[in-house]
N, C-alpha and C positions, 0 to 999 in steps of 0.2 A: 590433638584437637584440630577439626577444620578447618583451612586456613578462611577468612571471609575477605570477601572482592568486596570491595571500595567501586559503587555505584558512580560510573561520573555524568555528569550532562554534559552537553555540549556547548561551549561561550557565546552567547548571543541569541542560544534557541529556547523560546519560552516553551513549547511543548513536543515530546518527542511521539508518535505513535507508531507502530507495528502495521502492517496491510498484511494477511498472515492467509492462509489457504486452508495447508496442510495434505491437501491433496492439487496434483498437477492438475492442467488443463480445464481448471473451473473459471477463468476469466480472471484472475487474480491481478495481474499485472495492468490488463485496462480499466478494471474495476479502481485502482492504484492510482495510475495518470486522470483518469477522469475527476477524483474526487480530488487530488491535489489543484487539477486546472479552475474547478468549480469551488474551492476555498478560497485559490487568488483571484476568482470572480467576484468575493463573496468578501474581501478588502482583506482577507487574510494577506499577510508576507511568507512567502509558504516554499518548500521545499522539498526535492522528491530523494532519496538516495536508493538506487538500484540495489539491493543487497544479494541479487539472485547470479553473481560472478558466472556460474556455470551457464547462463542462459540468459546474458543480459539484452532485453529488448527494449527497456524504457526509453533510450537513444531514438531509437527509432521511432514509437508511439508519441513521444514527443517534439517531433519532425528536428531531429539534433545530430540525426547521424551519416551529416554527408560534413561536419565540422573538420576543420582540420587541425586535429590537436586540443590539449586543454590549456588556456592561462595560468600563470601563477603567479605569485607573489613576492616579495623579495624575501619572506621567510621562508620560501620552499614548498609553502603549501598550494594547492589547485585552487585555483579561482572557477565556483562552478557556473556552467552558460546557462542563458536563460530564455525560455521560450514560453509564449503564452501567458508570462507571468510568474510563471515555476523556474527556479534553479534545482539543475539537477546535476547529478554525477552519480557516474557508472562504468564500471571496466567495462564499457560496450564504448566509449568515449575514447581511451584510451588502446584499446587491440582494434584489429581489422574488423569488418562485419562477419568473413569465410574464416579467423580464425579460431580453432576450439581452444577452449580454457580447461586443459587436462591438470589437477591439482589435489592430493592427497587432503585430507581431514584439516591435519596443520597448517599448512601452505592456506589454506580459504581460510582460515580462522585468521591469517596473519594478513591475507590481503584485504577481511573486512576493515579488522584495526586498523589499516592502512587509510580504507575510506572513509571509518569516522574520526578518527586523527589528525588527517592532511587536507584536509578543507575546509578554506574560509569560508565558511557559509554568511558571514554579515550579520543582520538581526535577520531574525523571523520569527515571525509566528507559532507556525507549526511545521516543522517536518513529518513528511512523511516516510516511511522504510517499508518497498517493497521486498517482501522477504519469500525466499525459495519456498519453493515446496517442501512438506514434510517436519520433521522435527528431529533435527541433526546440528552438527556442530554451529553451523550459521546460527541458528536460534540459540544453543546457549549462548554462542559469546555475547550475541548481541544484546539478549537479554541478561546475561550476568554482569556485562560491564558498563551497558549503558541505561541511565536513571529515565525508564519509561513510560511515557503518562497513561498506556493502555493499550492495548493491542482489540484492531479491527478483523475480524474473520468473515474470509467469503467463502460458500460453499454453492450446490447445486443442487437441483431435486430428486437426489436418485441414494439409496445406500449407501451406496459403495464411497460417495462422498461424504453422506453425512456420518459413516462411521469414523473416517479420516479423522473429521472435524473435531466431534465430539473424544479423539484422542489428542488433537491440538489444543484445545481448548483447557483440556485436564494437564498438558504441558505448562501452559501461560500460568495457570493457578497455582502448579509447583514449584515454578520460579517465581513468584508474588509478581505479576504482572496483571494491572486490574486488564479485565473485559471488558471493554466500551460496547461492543454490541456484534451483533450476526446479521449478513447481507444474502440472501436468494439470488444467485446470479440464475441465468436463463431461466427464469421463472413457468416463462410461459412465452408462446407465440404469438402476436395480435396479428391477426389474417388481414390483411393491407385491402381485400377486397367485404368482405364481411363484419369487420373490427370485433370479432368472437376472438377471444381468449382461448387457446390450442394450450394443452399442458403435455409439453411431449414428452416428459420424465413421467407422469402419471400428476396426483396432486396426494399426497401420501400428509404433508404439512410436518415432513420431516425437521425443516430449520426450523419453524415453531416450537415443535417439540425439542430439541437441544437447548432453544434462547430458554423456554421454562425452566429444563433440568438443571442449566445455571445461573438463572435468573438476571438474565440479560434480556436487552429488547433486542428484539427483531426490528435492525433501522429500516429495512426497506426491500424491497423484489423489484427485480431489474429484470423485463424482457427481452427472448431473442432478439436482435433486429441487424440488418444487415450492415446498415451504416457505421453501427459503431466497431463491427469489425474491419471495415471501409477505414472508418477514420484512422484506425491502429494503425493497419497499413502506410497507409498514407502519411502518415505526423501531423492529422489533423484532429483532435480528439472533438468525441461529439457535444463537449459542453466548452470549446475554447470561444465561441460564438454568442457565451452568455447563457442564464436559465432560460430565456425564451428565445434562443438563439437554433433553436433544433429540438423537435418533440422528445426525441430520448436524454435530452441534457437534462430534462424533468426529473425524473428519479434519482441522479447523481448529487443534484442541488439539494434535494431532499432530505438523503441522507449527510451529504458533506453539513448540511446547517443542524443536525439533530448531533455529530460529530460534533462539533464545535460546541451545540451548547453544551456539552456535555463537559468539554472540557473547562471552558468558560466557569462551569460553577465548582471543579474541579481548583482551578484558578484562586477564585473568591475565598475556598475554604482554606485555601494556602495561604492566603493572605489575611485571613482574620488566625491566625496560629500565632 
């Protein structure tokens, strides 16, 4: 008989969620930082945890990674810092920014447990878990061992992504992890001189078509725009300034509030049980 993994939550976090891809280089990771910055705008107590060991950037996107060193506690565990409102932690925190993180299947499976074991996170709200690319050991463990409230997918408007997706997505549903919804990262280009909508993937209405076949919503389409790869850069994200704090922080607040109510009645129904 199979043996069954005992679901845990974590002490103090009322909701866990997933920021999932499935395929690299769709914006997954700012799409990640932006929505947690714009939930602690949003009175959330919120949390981000890096789960991408092999390529941790959230340090950085989060302006965290000139720190030196992490806190802890006198149980042993990390005390995570906090910026903008978000506590975060990520072996980007803990190794240099030049050094690589060369680590077989096991080994990352052992150093995720390590990140969601060994930190105080305090109360929160929501965490959020940005998670690698793809659908490999990182996602099961994190999904078999941790008890989580849904999983977020961003994709892009071209095939090659949406076939990704719509294979991550068939992942989450085989481990029982519900689907909160699908996000359109570079949707489109708004021409800064014109303000015409540029669709430079084509407009094929690919994520539509996935959020139908699993009947999830489509929270929202997020335009090219340069600032907000500006802001990554930099550890200024484009919604830490607030929903009217910067034109593209509009879409992020959008979707982070349609997130939230989601879980909110998600919430409710846990509590009328």
């Amino acid at each position: 008989m199979a043996k069954t993994i005992q679901k845990l939550g974590i002490p103090g976090v009322k909701n866990i969620i997933a920021v999932s891809s499935c395929k690299g280089g769709v914006g997954k990771s700012t799409t990640a930082v932006n929505l947690a910055v714009a939930m602690s705008n949003l009175g959330r107590v919120t949390g981000l945890l890096d789960a991408d060991v092999q390529g941790p950037s959230i340090p950085r996107m989060l302006g965290m990674h000139k720190l030196e060193g992490v806190k802890g506690t006198a149980e042993g565990k990390f005390l995570p810092p906090q910026n903008y409102g978000v506590k975060a932690m990520s072996l980007g925190l803990l190794v240099d920014d030049d050094k690589s993180v060369v680590a077989r299947g096991p080994m990352i499976s052992q150093q995720i447990q390590g990140l969601i074991t060994q930190v105080d996170w305090g109360e929160l709200d929501v965490l959020c878990i940005d998670m690698p690319p793809g659908t490999h050991d990182v996602h099961l463990t994190i999904a078999q061992h941790l008890s989580l409230d849904g999983a977020v997918v961003v994709t892009t408007p071209q095939e090659i992504a949406a076939m990704d997706t719509r294979r991550g997505m068939q992942m989450f549903r085989e481990v029982k992890v519900p689907l909160l919804g699908l996000i359109e990262n570079m949707s489109y280009f708004l021409c800064p001189n014109c303000t015409e909508k540029h669709y430079l993937f084509g407009k094929a209405n690919l994520a539509e078509e996935a959020a139908k076949k699993f009947q999830i919503p489509l929270l929202g389409a997020i335009p090219f725009e340069l600032s907000t790869r500006e802001g990554g850069d930099l550890g200024a994200p484009v919604t830490h300034l607030g929903e009217n704090g910067h034109v593209m922080a509009k879409p992020y607040f959008s979707i982070a509030k349609e997130i939230l109510q989601i879980l909110d009645e998600k919430d409710k129904k846990k509590d009328g049980q």
